[in-house]
C-alpha positions as CSV (number, residue, x, y, z in Angstrom):
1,X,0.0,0.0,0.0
2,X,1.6,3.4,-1.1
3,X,2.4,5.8,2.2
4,X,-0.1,8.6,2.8
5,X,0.1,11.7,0.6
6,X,2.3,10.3,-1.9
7,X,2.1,11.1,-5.2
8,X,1.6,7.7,-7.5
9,X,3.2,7.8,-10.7
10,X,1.2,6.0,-13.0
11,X,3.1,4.1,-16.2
12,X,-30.9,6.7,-11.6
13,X,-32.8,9.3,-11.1
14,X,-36.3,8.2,-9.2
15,X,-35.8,11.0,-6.7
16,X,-34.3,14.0,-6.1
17,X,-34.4,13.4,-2.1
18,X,-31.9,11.7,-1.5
19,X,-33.3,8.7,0.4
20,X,-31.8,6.4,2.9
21,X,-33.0,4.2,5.3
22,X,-31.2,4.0,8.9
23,X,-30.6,0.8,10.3
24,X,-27.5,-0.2,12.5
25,X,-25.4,-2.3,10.9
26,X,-26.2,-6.3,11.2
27,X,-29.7,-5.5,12.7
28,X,-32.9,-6.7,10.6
29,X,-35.5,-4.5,8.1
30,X,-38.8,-5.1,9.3
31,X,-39.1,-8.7,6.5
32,X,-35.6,-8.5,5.4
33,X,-32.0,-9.5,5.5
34,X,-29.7,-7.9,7.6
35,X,-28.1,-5.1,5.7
36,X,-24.5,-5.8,6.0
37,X,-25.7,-8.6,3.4
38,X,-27.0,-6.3,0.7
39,X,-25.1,-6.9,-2.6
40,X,-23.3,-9.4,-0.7
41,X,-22.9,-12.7,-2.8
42,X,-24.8,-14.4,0.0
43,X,-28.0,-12.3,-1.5
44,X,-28.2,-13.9,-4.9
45,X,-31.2,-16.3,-4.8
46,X,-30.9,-19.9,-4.5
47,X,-32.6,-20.8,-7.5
48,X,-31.8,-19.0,-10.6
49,X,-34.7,-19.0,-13.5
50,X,-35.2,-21.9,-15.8
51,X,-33.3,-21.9,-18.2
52,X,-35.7,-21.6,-21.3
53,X,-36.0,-18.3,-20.2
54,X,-32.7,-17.2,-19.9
55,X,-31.8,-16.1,-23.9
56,X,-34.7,-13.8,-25.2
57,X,-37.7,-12.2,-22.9
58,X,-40.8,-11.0,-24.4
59,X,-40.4,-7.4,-23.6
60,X,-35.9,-7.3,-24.5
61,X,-34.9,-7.2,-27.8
62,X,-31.5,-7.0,-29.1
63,X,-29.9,-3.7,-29.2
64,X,-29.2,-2.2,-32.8
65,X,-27.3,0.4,-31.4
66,X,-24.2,1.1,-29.4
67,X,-23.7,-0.3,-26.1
68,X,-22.3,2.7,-24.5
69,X,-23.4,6.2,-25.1
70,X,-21.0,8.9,-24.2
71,X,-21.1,12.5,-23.9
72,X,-17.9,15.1,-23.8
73,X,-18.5,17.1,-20.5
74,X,-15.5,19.2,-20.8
75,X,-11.5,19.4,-22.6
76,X,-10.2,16.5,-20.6
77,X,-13.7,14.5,-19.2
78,X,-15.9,12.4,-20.7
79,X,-18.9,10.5,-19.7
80,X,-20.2,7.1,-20.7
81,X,-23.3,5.0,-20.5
82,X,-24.5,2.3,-20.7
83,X,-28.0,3.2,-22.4
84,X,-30.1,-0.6,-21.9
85,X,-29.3,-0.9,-18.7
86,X,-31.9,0.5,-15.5
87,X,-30.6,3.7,-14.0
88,X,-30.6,1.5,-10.4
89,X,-27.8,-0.6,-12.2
90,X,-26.5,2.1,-14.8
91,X,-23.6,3.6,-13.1
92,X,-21.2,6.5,-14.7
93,X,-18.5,5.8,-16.3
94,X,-16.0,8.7,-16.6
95,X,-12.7,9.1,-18.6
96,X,-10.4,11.7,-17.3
97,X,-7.4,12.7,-20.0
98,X,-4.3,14.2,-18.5
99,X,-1.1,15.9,-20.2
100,X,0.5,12.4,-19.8
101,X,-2.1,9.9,-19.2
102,X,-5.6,8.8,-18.4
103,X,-7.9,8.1,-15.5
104,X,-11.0,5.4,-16.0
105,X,-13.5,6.0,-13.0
106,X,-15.6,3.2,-12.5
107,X,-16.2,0.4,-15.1
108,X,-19.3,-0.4,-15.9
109,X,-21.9,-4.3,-15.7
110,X,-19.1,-5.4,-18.2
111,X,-21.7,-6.9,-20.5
112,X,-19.9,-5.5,-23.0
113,X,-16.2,-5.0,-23.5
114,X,-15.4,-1.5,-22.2
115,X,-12.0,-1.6,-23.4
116,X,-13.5,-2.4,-26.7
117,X,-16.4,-0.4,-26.9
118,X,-14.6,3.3,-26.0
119,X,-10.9,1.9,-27.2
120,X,-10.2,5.9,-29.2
121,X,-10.6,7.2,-25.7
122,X,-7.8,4.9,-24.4
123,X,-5.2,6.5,-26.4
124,X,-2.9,7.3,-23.8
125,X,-1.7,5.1,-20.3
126,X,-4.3,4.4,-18.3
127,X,-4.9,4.4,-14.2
128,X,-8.2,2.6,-13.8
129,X,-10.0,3.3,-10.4
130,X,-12.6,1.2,-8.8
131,X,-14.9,4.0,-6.5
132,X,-15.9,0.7,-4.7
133,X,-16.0,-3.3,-5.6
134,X,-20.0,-3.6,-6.2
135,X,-20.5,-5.3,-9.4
136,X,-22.7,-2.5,-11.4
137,X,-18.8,-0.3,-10.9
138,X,-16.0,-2.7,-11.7
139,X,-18.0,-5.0,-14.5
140,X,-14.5,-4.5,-17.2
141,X,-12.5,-3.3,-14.2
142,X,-10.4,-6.7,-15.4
143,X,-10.0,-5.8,-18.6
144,X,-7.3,-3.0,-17.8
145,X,-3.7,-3.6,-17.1
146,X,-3.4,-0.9,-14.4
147,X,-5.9,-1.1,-11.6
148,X,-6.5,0.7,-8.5
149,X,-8.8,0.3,-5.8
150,X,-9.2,0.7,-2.0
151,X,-7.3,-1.8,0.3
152,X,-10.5,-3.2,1.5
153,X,-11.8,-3.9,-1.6
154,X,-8.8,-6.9,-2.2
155,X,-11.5,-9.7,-0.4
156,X,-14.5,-8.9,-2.7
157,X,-12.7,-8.1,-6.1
158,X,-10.7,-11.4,-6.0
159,X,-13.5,-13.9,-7.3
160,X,-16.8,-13.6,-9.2
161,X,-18.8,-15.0,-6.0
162,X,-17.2,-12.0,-4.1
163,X,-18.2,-9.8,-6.2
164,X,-21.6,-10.8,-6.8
165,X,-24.1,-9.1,-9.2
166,X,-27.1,-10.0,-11.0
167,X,-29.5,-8.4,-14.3
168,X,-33.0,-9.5,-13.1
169,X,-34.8,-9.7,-10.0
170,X,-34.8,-13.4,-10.1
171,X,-31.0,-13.4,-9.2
172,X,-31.5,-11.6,-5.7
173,X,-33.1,-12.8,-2.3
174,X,-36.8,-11.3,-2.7
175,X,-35.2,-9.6,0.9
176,X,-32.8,-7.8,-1.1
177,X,-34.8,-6.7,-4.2
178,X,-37.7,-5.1,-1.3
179,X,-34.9,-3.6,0.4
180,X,-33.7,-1.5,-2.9
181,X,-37.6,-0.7,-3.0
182,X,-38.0,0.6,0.5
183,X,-35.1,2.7,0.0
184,X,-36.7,4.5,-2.9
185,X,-35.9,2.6,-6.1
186,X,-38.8,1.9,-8.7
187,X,-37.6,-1.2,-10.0
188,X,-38.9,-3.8,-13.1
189,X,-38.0,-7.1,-12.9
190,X,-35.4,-7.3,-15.6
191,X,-32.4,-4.0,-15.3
192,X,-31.6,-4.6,-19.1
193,X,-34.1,-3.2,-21.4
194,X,-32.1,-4.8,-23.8
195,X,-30.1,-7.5,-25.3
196,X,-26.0,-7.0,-26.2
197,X,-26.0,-10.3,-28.5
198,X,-28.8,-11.9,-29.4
199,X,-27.3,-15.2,-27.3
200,X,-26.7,-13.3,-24.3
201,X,-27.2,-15.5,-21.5
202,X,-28.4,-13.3,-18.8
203,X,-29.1,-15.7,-15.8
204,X,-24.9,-16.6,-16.6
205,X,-24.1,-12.9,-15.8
206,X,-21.0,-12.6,-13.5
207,X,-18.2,-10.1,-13.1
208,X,-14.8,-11.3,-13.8
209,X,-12.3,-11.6,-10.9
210,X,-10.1,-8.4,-10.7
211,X,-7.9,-7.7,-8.1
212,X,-6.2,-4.3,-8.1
213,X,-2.5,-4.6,-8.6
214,X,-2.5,-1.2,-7.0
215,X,-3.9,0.3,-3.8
216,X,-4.7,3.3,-3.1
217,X,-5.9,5.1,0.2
218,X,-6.5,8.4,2.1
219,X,-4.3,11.3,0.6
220,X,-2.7,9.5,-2.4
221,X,-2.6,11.6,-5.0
222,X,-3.3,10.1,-8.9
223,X,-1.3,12.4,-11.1
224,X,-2.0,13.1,-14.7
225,X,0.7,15.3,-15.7
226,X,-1.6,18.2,-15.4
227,X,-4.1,17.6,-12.8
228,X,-4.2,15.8,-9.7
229,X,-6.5,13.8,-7.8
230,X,-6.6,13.4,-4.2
231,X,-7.6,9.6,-2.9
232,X,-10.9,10.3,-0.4
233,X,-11.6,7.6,1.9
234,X,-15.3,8.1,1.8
235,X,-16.9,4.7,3.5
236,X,-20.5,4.7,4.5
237,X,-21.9,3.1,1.0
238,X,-19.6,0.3,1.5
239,X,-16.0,0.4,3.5
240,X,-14.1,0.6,0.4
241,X,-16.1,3.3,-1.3
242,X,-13.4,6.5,-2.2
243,X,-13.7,9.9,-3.9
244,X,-11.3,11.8,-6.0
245,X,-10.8,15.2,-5.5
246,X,-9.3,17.8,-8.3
247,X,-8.7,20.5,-5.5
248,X,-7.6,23.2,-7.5
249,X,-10.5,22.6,-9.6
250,X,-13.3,22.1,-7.4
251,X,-14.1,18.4,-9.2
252,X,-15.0,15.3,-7.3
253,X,-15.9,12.3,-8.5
254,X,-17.6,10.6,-5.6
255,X,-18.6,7.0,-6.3
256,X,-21.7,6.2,-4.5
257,X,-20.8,7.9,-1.7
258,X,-23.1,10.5,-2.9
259,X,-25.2,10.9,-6.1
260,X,-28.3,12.4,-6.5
261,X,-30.9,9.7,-6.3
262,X,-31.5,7.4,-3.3
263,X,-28.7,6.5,-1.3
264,X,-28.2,2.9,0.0
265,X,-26.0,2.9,3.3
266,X,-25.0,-0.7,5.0
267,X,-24.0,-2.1,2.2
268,X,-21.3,-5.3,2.9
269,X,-20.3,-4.0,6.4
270,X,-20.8,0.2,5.7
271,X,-23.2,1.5,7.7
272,X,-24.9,4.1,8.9
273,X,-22.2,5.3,11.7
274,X,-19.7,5.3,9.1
275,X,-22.0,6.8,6.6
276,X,-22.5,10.0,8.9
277,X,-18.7,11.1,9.4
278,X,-18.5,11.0,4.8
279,X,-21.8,12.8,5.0
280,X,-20.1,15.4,7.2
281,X,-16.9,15.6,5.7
282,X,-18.1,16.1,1.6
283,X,-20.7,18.9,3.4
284,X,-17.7,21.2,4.2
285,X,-15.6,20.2,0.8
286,X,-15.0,23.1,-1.3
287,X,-16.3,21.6,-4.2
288,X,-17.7,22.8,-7.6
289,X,-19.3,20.2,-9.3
290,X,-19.8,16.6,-8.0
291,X,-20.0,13.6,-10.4
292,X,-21.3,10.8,-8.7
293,X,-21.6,7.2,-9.4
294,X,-25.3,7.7,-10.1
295,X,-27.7,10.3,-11.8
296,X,-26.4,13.7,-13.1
297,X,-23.7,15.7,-12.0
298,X,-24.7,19.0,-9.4
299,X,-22.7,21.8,-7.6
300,X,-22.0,22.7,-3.8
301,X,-25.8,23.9,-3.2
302,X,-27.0,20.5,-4.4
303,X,-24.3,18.4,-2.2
304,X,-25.3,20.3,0.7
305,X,-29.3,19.9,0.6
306,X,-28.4,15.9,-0.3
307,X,-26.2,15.8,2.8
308,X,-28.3,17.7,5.2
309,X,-30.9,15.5,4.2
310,X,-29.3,12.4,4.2
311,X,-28.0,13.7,8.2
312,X,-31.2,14.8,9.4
313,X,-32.6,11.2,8.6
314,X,-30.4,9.0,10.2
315,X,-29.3,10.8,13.4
């Protein structure tokens, strides 16, 4: 693990409140699993579908069009998405262009190649950061050479079963799928709306081990040449979850830490207590514009009302 404060070289919008439900951690929602266990592997239901139904539902077809929309936000970022995918499960992608190199910000489902998909925007080396290890962030995290994550992220993103993940509601513990509701989510039973190859299996759908072969923690710095982004340990989401701050800029990219759409707190062993102290912290960054793992991007007055709310409901 690199020393603090050294520099690395590197060679679903439903609601704008942002909504959380406080529970200590390990203790049980009224009908559901404890919350520790959310998006743990242990959550995936026992039984999958049959398989007959696994290739082609009534209501997906196969998509005709690219995979990955993308978007130029400014001279260095860009923004990807991944358009058949439900906004629960559709996470940002970003793509951060330096004097020197690149930065990848989260990854994707990884039901398509990444790499593949966006390979002009790879033109350069590459740092790719993992905000966190749930399986809707680090689905092509494997398919880059240089990979950087959180310390506490090593036990989840070394196997598939770690990881865990799933593309219909079939492939969770109905426990799971009601908590997601209660916390705000409008969800259908299947999160593709559509089809990458017309022999996709979707009930097979699991991220690819991919252990970072670099770690990264609280005050490393990621250094593109000509701009620099400061490692936030930001845990609350999950204990692994980080931000990276362009100070000089004003720009964080936050993971789910914060986004603005419902936030889910307790997930693997986060927690509420743990959620509080981020919550507190980003309030008093100095930040301009905030692109989270979720939902559009917002400014300071929008990170404040989402973390005043999220701190008036759980203490």
């Amino acid at each position: 693990m690199l020393a603090t404060g050294m520099t690395m070289p590197l060679g679903r919008r439903v609601s704008r409140a942002a909504h959380a439900v406080s529970v200590p951690h390990g203790s049980i929602l009224p009908g559901a699993a404890p919350v520790s266990q959310v998006l743990h592997p242990a959550m995936l239901a026992e039984d999958r579908a049959p398989r007959a139904r696994r290739l082609r539902l009534a209501s997906v077809n196969v998509a005709s069009d690219p995979w990955f929309t993308r978007r130029r936000v400014d001279d260095r970022t860009w923004h990807l998405s991944e358009q058949h995918v439900h906004p629960f499960a559709r996470c940002n992608v970003w793509v951060v262009h330096g004097r020197i190199r690149s930065m990848l910000v989260d990854s994707g489902l990884g039901v398509v190649r990444l790499s593949t998909e966006a390979a002009d925007l790879f033109d350069r080396p590459l740092a790719a950061v993992a905000t966190h290890s749930h399986w809707d962030h680090v689905g092509s995290f494997h398919e880059f050479a240089q990979r950087y994550a959180h310390p506490e992220s090593a036990r989840y993103l070394e196997s598939a079963a770690a990881i865990g993940g799933a593309l219909r509601r079939t492939g969770f513990a109905p426990e799971t799928w009601q908590y997601f509701i209660d916390s705000g989510y409008v969800l259908e039973d299947e999160l593709l709306s559509a089809l990458p190859t017309p022999d996709f299996d979707v009930d097979a759908y699991s991220v690819a081990p991919c252990p970072a072969n670099h770690q990264i923690d609280e005050g490393d710095v990621i250094d593109l040449g000509d701009v620099a982004y400061e490692v936030l340990h930001l845990p609350g989401h999950s204990p692994d979850s980080i931000g990276l701050f362009d100070r000089a800029g004003g720009v964080l990219f936050s993971g789910d830490a914060v986004y603005d759409g419902p936030l889910l707190e307790g997930c693997y062993e986060g927690g509420p207590e743990a959620y509080v102290a981020t919550m507190q912290r980003l309030r008093d960054l100095p930040v301009r514009v905030v692109h989270g793992g979720h939902e559009p991007s917002f400014g300071r007055d929008r990170l404040i009302e989402i973390c005043d709310t999220f701190l008036t409901r759980v203490t």
